[in-house]
DRENDO-1510 file (C-alpha; in Angstrom, 1 decimal, always signed):
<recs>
REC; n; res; u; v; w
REC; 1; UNK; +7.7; -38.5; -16.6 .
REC; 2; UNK; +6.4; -35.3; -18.6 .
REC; 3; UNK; +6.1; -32.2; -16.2 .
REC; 4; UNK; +2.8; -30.8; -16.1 .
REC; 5; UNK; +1.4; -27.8; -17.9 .
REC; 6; UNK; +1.9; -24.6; -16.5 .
REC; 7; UNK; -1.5; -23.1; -15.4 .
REC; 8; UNK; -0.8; -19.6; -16.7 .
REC; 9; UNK; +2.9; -18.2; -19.2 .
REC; 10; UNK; +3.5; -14.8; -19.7 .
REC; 11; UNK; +5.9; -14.6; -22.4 .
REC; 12; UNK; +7.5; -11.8; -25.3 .
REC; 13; UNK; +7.7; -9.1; -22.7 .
REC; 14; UNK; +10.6; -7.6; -20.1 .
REC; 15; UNK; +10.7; -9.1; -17.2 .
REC; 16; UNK; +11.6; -7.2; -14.4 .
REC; 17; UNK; +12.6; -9.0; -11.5 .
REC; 18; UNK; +13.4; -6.8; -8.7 .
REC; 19; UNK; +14.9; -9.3; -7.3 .
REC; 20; UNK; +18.4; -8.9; -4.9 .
REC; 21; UNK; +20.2; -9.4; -8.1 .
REC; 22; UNK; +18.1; -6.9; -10.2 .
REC; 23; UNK; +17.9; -9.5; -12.7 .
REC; 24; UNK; +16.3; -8.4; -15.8 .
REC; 25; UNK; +15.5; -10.2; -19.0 .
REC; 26; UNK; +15.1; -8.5; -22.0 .
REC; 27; UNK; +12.9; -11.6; -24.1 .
REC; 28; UNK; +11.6; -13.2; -20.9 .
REC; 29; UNK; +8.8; -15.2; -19.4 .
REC; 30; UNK; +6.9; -15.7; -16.2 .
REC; 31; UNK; +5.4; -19.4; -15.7 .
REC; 32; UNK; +2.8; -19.8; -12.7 .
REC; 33; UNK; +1.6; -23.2; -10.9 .
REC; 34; UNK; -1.4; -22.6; -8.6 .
REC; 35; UNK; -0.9; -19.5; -6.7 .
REC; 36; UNK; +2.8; -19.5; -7.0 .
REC; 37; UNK; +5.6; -18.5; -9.9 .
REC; 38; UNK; +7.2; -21.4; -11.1 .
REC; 39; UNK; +9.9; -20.4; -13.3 .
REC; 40; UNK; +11.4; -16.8; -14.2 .
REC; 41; UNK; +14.0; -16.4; -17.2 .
REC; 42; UNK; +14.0; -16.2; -20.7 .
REC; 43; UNK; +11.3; -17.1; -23.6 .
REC; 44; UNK; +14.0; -19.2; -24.6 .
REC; 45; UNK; +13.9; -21.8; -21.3 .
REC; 46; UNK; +10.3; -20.8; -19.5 .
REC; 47; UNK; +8.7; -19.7; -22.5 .
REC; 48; UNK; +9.1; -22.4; -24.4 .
REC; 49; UNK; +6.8; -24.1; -21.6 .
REC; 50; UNK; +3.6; -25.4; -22.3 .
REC; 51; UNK; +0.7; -24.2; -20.2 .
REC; 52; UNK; -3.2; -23.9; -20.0 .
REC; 53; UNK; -3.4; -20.4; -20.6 .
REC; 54; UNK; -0.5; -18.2; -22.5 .
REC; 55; UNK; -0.5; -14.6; -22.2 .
REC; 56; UNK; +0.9; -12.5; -24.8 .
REC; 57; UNK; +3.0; -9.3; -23.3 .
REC; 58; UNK; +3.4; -7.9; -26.9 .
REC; 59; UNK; +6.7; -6.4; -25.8 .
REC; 60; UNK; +5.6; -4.8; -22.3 .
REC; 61; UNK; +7.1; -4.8; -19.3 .
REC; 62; UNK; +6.4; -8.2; -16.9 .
REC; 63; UNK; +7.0; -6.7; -13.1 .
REC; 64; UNK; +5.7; -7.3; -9.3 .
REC; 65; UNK; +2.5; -5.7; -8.8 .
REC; 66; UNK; +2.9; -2.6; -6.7 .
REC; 67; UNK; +2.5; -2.7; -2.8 .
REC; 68; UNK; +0.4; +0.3; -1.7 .
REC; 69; UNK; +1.7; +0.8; +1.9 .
REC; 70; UNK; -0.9; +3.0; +3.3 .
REC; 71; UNK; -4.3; +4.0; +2.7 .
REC; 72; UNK; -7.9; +3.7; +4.1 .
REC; 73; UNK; -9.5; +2.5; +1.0 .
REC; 74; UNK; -13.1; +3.2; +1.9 .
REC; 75; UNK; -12.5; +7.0; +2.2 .
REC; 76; UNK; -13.3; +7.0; -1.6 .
REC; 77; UNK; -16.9; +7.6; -0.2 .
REC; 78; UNK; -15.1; +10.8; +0.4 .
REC; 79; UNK; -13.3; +11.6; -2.8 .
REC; 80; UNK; -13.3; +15.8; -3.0 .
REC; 81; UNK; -15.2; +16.1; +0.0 .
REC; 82; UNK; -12.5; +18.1; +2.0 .
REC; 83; UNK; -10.0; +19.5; -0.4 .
REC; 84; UNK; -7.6; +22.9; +0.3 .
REC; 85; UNK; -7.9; +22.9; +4.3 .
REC; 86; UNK; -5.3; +22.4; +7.3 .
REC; 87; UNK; -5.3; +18.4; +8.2 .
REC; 88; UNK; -6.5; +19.1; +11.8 .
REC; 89; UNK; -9.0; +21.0; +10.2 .
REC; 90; UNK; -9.8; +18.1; +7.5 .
REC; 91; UNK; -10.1; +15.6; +9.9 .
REC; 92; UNK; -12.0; +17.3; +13.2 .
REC; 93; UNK; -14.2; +19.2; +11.0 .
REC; 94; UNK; -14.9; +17.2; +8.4 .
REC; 95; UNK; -13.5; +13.5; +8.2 .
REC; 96; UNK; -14.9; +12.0; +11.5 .
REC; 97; UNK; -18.1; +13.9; +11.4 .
REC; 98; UNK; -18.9; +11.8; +8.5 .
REC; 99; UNK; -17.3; +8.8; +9.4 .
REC; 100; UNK; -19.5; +9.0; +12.4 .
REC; 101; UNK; -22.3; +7.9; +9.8 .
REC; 102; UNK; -20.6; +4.9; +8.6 .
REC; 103; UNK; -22.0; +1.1; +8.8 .
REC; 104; UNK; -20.5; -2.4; +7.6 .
REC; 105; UNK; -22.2; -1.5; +3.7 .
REC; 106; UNK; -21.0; +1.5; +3.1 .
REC; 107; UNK; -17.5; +1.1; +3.8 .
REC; 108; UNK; -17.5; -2.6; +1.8 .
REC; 109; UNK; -18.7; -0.6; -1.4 .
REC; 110; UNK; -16.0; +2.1; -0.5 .
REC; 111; UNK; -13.5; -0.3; +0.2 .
REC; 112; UNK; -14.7; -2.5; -3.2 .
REC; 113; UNK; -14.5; +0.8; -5.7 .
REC; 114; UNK; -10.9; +1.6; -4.1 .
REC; 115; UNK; -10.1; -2.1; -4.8 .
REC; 116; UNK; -11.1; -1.5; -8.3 .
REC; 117; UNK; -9.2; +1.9; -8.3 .
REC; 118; UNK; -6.0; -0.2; -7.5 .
REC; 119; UNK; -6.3; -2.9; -9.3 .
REC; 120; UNK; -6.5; -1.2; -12.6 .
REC; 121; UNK; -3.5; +1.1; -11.6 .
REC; 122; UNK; -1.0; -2.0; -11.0 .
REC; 123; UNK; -1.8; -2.3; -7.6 .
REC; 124; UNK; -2.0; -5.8; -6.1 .
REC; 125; UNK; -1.4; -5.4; -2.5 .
REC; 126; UNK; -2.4; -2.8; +0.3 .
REC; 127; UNK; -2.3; -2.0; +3.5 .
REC; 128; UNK; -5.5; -0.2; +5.3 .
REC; 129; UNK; -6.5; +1.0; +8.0 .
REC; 130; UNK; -9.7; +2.3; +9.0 .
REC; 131; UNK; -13.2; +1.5; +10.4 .
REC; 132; UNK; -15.6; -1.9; +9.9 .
REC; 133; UNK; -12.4; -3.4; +8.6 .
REC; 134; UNK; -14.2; -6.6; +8.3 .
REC; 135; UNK; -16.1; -5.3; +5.0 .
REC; 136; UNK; -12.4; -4.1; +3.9 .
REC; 137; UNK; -11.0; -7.7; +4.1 .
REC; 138; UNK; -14.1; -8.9; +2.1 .
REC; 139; UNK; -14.1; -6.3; -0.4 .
REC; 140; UNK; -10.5; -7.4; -1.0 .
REC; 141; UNK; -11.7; -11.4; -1.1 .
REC; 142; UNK; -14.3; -9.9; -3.9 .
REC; 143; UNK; -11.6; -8.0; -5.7 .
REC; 144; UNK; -8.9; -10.9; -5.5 .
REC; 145; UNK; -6.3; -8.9; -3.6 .
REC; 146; UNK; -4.1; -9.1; -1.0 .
REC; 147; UNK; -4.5; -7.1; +1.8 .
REC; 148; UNK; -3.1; -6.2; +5.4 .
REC; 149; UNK; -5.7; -5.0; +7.1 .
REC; 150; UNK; -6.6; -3.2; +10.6 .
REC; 151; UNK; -9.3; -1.9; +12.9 .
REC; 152; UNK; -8.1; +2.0; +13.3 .
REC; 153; UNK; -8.1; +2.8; +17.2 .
REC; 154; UNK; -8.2; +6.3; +18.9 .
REC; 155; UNK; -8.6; +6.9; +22.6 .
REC; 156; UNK; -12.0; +8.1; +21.8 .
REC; 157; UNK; -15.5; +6.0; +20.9 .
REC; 158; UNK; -15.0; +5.1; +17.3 .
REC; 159; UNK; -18.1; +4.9; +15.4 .
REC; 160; UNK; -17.8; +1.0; +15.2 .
REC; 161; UNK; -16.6; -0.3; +17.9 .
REC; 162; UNK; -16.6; +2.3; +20.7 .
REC; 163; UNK; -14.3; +1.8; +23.4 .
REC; 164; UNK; -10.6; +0.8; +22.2 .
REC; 165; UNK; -10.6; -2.3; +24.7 .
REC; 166; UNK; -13.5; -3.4; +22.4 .
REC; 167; UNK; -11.7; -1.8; +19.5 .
REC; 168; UNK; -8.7; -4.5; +20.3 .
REC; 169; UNK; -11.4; -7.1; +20.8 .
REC; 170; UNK; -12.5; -6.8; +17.8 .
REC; 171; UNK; -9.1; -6.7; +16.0 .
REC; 172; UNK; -8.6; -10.1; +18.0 .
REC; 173; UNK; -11.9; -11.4; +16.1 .
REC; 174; UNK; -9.9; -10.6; +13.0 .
REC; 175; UNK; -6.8; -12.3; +13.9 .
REC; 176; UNK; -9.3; -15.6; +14.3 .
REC; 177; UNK; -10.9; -15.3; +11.6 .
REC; 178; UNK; -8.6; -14.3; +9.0 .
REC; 179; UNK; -5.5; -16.8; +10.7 .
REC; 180; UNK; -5.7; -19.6; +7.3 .
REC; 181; UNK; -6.8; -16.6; +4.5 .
REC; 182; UNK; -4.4; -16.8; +1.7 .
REC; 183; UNK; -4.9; -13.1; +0.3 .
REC; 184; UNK; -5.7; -11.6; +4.2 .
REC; 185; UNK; -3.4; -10.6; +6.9 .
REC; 186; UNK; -4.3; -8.7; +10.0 .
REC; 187; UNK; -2.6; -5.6; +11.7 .
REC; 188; UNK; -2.8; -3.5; +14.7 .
REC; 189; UNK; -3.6; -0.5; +13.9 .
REC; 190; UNK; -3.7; +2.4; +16.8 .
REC; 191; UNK; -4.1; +5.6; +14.8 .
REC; 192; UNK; -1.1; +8.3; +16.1 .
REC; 193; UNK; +0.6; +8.9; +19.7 .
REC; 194; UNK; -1.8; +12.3; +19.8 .
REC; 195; UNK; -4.7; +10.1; +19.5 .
REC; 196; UNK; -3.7; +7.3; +21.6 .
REC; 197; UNK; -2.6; +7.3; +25.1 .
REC; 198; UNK; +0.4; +5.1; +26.3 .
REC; 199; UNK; -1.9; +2.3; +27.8 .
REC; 200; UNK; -3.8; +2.1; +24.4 .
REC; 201; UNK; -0.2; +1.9; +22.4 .
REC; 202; UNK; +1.3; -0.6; +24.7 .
REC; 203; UNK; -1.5; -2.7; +24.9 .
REC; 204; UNK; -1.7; -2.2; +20.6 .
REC; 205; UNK; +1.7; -3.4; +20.7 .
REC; 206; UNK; +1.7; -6.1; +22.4 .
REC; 207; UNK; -0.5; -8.0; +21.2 .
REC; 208; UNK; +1.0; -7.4; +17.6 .
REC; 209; UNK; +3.7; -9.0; +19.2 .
REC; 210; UNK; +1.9; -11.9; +20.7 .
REC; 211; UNK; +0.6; -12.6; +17.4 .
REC; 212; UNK; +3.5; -11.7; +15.6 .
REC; 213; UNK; +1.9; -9.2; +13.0 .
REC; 214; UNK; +2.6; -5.7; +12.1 .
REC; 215; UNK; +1.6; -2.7; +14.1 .
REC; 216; UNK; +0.9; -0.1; +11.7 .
REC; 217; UNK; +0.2; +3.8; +13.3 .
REC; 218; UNK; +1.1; +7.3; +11.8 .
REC; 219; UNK; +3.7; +8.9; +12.8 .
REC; 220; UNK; +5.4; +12.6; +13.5 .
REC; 221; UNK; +2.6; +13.3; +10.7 .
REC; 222; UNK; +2.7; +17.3; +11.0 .
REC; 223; UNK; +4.3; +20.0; +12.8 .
REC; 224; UNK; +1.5; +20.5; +15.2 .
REC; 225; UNK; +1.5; +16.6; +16.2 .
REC; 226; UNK; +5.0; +17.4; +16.8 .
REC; 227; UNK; +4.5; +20.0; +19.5 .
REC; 228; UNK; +1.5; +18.5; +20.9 .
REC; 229; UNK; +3.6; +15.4; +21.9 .
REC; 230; UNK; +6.5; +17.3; +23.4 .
REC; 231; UNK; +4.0; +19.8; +25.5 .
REC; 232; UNK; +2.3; +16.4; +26.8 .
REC; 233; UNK; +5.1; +14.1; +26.7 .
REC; 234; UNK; +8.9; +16.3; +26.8 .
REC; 235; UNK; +9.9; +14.1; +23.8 .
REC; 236; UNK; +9.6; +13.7; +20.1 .
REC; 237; UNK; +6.5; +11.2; +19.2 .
REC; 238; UNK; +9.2; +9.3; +18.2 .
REC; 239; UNK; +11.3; +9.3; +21.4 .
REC; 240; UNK; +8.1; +8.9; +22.9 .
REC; 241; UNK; +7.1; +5.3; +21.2 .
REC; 242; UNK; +10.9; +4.6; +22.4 .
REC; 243; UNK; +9.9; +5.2; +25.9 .
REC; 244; UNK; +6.7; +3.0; +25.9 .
REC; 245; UNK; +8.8; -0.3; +24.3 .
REC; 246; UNK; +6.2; +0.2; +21.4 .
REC; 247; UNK; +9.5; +0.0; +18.7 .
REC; 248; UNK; +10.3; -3.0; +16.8 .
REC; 249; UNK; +10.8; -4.4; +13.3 .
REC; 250; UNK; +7.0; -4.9; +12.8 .
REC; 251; UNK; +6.0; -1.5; +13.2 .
REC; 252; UNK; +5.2; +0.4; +10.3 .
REC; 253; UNK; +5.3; +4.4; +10.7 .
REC; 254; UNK; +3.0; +6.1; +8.2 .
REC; 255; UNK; +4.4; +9.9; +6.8 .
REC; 256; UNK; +7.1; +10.2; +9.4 .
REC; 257; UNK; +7.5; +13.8; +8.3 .
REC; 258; UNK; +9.0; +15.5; +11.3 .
REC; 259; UNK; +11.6; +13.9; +12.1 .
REC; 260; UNK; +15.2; +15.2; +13.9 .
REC; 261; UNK; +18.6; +13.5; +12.9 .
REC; 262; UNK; +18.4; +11.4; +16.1 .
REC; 263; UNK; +14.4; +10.4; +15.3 .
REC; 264; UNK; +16.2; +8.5; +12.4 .
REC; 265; UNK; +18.7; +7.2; +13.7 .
REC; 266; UNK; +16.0; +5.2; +16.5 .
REC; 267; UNK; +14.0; +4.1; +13.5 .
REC; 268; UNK; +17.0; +2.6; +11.9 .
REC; 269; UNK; +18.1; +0.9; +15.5 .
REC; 270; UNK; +14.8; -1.0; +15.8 .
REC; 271; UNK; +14.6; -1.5; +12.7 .
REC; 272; UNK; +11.2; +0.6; +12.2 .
REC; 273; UNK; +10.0; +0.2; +8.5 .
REC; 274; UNK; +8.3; +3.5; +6.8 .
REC; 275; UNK; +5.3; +4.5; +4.5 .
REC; 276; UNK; +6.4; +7.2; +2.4 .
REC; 277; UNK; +3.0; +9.3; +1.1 .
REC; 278; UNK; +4.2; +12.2; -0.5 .
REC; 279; UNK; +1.1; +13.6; -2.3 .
REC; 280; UNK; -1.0; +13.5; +0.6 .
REC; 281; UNK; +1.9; +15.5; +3.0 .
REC; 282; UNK; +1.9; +17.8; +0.0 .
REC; 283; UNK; -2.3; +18.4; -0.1 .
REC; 284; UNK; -2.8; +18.8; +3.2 .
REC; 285; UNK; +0.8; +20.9; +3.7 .
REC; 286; UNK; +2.3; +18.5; +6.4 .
REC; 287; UNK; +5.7; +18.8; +4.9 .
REC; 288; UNK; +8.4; +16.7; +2.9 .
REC; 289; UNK; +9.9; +13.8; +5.0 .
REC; 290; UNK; +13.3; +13.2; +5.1 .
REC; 291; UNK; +13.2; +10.0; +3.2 .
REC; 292; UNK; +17.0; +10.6; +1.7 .
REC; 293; UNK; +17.8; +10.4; +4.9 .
REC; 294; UNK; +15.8; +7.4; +5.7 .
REC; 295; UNK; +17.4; +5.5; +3.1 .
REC; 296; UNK; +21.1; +6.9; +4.2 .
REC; 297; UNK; +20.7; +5.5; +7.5 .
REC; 298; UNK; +19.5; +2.1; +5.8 .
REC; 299; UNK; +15.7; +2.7; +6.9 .
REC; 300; UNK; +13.4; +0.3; +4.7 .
REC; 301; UNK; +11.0; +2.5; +3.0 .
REC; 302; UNK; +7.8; +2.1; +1.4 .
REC; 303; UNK; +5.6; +4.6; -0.8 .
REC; 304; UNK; +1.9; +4.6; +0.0 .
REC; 305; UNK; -1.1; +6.8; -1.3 .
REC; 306; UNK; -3.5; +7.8; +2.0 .
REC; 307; UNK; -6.8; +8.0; +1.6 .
REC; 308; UNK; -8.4; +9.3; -1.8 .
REC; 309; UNK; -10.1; +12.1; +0.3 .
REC; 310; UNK; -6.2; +13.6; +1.2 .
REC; 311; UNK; -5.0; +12.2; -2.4 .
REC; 312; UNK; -7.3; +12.4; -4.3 .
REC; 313; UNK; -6.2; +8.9; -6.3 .
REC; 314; UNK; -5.1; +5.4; -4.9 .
REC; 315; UNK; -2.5; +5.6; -8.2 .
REC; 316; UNK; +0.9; +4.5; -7.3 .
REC; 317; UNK; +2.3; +5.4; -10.7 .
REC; 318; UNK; +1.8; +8.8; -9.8 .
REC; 319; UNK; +2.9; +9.1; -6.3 .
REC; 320; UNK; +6.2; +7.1; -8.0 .
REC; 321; UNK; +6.6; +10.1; -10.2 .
REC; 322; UNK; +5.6; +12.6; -7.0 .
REC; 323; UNK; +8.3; +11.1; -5.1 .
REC; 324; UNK; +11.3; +11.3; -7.0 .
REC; 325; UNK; +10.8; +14.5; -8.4 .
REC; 326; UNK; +9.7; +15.9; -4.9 .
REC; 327; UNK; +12.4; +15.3; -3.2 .
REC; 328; UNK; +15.3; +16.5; -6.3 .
REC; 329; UNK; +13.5; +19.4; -6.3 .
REC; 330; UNK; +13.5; +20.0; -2.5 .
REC; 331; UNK; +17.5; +19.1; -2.1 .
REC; 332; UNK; +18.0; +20.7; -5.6 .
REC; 333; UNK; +20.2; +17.7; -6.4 .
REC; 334; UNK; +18.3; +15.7; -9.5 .
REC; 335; UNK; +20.7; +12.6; -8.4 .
REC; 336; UNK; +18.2; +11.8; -5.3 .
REC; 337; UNK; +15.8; +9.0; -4.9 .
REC; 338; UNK; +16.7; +7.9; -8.4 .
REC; 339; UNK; +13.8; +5.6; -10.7 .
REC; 340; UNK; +15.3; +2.3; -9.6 .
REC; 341; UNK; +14.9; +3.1; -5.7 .
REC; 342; UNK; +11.4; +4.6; -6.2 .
REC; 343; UNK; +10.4; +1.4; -8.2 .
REC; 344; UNK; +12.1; -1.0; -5.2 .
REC; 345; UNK; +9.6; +1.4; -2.5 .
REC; 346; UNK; +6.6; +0.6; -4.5 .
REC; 347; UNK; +7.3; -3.1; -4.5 .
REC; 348; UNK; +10.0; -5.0; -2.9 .
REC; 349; UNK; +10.6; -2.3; -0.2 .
REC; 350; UNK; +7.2; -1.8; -0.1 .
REC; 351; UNK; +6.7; -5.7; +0.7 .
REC; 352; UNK; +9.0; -5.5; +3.2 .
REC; 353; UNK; +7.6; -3.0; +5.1 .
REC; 354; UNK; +4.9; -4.8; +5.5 .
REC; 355; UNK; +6.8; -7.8; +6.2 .
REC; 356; UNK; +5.5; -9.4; +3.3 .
REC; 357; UNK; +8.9; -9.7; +1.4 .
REC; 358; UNK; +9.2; -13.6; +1.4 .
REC; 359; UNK; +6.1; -13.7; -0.6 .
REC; 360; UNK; +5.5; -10.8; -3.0 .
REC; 361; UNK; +7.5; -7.5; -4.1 .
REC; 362; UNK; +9.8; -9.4; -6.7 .
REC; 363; UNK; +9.4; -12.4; -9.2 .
REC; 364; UNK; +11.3; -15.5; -8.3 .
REC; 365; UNK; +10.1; -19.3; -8.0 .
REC; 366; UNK; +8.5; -20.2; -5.1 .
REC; 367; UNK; +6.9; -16.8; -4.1 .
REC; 368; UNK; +3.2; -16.0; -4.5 .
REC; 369; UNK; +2.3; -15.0; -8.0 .
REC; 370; UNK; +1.4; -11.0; -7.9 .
REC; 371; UNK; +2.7; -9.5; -11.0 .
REC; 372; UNK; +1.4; -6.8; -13.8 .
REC; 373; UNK; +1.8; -6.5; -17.2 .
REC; 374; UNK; +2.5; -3.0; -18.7 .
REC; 375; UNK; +1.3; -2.3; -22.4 .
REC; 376; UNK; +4.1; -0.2; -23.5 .
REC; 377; UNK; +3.1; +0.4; -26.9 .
REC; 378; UNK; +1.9; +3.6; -26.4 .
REC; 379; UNK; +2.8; +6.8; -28.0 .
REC; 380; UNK; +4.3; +8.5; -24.6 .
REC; 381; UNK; +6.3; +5.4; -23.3 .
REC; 382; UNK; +8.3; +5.4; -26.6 .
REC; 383; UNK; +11.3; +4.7; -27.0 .
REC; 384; UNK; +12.6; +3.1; -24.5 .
REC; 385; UNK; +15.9; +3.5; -22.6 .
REC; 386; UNK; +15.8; +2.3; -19.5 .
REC; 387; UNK; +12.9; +0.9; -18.2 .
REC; 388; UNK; +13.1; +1.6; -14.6 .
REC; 389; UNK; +12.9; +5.7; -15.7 .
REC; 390; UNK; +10.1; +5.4; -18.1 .
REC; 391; UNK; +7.9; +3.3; -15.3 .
REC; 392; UNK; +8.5; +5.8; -12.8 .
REC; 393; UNK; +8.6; +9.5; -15.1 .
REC; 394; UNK; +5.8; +8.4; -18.2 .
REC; 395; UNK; +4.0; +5.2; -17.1 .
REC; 396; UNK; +0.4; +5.8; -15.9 .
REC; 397; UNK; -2.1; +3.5; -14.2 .
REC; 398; UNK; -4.2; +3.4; -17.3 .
REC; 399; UNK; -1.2; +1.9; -19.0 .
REC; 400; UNK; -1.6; -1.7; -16.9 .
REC; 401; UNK; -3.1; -4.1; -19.1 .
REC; 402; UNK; -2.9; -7.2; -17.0 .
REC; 403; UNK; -2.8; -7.9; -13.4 .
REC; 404; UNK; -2.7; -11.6; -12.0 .
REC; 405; UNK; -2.2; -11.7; -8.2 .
REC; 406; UNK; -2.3; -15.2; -6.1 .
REC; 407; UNK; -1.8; -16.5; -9.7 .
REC; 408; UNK; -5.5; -16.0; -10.3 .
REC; 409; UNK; -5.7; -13.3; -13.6 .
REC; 410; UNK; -8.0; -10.5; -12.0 .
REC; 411; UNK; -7.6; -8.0; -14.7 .
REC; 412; UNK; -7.2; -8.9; -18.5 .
REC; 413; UNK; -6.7; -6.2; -21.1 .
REC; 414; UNK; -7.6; -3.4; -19.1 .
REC; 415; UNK; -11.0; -5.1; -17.7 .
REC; 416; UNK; -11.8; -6.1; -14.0 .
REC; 417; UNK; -13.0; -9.8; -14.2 .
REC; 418; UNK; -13.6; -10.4; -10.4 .
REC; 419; UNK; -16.5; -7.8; -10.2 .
REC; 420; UNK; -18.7; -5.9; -11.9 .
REC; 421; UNK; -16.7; -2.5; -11.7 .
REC; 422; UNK; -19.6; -0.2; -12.5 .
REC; 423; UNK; -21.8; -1.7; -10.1 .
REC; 424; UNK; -19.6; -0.8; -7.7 .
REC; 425; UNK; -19.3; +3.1; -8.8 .
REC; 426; UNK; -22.9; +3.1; -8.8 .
REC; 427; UNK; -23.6; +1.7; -5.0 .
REC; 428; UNK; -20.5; +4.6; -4.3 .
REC; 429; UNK; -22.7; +7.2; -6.2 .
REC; 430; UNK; -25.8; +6.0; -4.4 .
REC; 431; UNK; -25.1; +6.1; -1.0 .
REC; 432; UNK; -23.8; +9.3; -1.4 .
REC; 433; UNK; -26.7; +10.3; -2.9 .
REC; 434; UNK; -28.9; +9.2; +0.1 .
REC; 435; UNK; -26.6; +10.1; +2.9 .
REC; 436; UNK; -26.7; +13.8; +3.3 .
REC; 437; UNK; -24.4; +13.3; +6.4 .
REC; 438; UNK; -21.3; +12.9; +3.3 .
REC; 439; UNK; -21.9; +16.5; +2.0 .
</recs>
């Protein structure tokens, strides 16, 4: 019997796998059935496939999409609202007076442009976390991306859901309704141990656990969290999760800046993954976390953007090239967090931090089919050596040509085809223009 078509072939590009085996091949191919990869390998085996559609890589690099580990994708409503002042400062005196303004619309076509943002930067994945996050999940349906996604819950009223009992409440509506969604996965989301008191975290925590998704909170952010939680508590925010039980391989700790030797050494014994967010720390002057370390003490590691009002860009190019560079010049060895490691924590560590890993972060038959393709024929990606050091040190966003994630092709040569991309800059530019509240 003849084997059916492939729906969609990639072909005459670089494939990189970033697979366990770092398989990489030079004249390869990518062949997709439905929402999955079919075959990986050579032009020579896959590409010589038939298919319904063929996509010519022209020589450019075939890759995972990127994994985005942390953001809150509707703050793009806030873009340059806050810049050059203290984070407790950003956020008390700035950040949740607006948010306080905030309804299901506003943070859909905040959450939609970010989508867009991401999208045309190689991003096929995120992980949010922020307010209304119903619109977030359906502004990610709209885009075609895949999404982990989480109600953010503080000890005080939130602006959506007031108390956090309703706050989890709602976040158990989520769970429902979102259980089957192929692109949609559901997290808990309480927002820092300063902003949460132990009953809220424990009761965050377990019913990640009941449900067996991620918990996803920041974490020994800045100095001054730091001190608050040792004045309040006598330990380290991360001795004090310890103490609470509220530590276990499906927690996800965003920045984890401030950490001590032995802070490190209880994220690697339960197994605590990390979002990395270098040029947000470095905006708001929270500090450089210790992410050599991290990755010494075989911490799984993944890079993330924040918010594009602490950014100010959901680009994960650019915080590849922020990170590596960062952290040579801070140790003053140009030997740490080297381009292939950077490129693993944007997608396959990245995928596992948000335990994701058996699906997306590398190309290999059977897994979901999230991958980009990079034009590389461009004046400042040539020539090229090693392609692991030109994606992290001269690739931009602008240079994705093709993204294709759930084996659905959402971007073709440069342009969005799931929405209408300047529609959604101009409800942005609109309801900033009638809320007053966002000046």
């Amino acid at each position: 019997m003849t084997e059916a078509p492939f729906d969609v072939l990639i072909r005459d590009g670089l494939v990189l796998t970033m697979d366990q085996d770092h398989r990489v091949f030079p004249d390869g191919a990518v062949a997709i059935r439905g929402s999955q990869i079919a075959a990986v390998g050579t032009r020579a085996t896959v590409g010589a496939g038939s298919a319904l559609q063929v996509i010519d890589a022209g020589g450019g690099i075939i890759m995972p999409g990127l994994v985005n580990t942390h953001t809150h994708a509707a703050m793009t409503l806030f873009r340059g609202l806050a810049d050059d002042v203290p984070l407790m400062s950003w956020l008390n005196d700035h950040i949740f007076p607006a948010e306080s303004a905030l309804d299901h619309r506003q943070v859909y076509a905040g959450a939609l442009l970010a989508c867009a943002e991401m999208i045309m930067s190689g991003t096929t994945t995120f992980c949010d976390m922020y307010l209304f996050e119903d619109a977030v999940a359906r502004a990610a349906i709209t885009a075609g991306m895949r999404a982990v996604v989480g109600e953010v819950l503080f000890d005080f009223p939130s602006p959506h859901c007031g108390a956090w009992e309703q706050g989890l409440a709602y976040t158990e509506q989520l769970i429902d309704t979102y259980r089957d969604d192929p692109l949609i996965t559901i997290a808990v989301e309480p927002h820092s141990p300063y902003l949460c008191a132990p009953e809220l975290l424990e009761r965050a925590f377990d019913l990640a656990r009941r449900h067996r998704l991620p918990m996803v909170i920041h974490l020994a952010e800045t100095e001054a969290e730091d001190q608050a939680i040792r004045e309040r508590y006598g330990r380290t925010p991360v001795e004090h999760l310890e103490s609470l039980g509220v530590l276990a391989p499906n927690v996800l700790a965003c920045h984890c800046v401030r950490l001590s030797d032995a802070d490190i050494l209880r994220l690697k014994r339960w197994e605590v993954k990390v979002s990395h967010n270098p040029e947000s720390n470095m905006k708001l002057a929270s500090g450089i976390a210790p992410i050599p370390e991290l990755h010494a003490a075989g911490v799984c590691v993944g890079l993330g953007t924040d918010g594009a009002a602490s950014n100010n860009n959901l680009d994960l190019f650019l915080e590849m090239d922020t990170a590596a560079k960062l952290h040579k010049v801070h140790r003053l060895d140009p030997t740490v967090l080297d381009a292939a490691t950077v490129l693993r924590m944007a997608t396959i560590d990245g995928a596992r931090a948000l335990g994701l890993d058996a699906h997306v972060g590398s190309l290999a038959p059977g897994k979901q089919a999230d991958l980009i393709l990079i034009d590389m024929h461009k004046p400042h990606l040539t020539p090229l050596y090693h392609p692991e050091s030109q994606l992290v040190y001269a690739a931009k966003g602008s240079d994705v040509a093709t993204v294709i994630i759930n084996g659905r092709v959402v971007m073709d040569n440069g342009r969005i085809r799931t929405f209408d991309t300047q529609k959604a800059m101009d409800e942005v530019n609109a309801i900033v223009r009638r809320g007053g509240s966002m000046r």
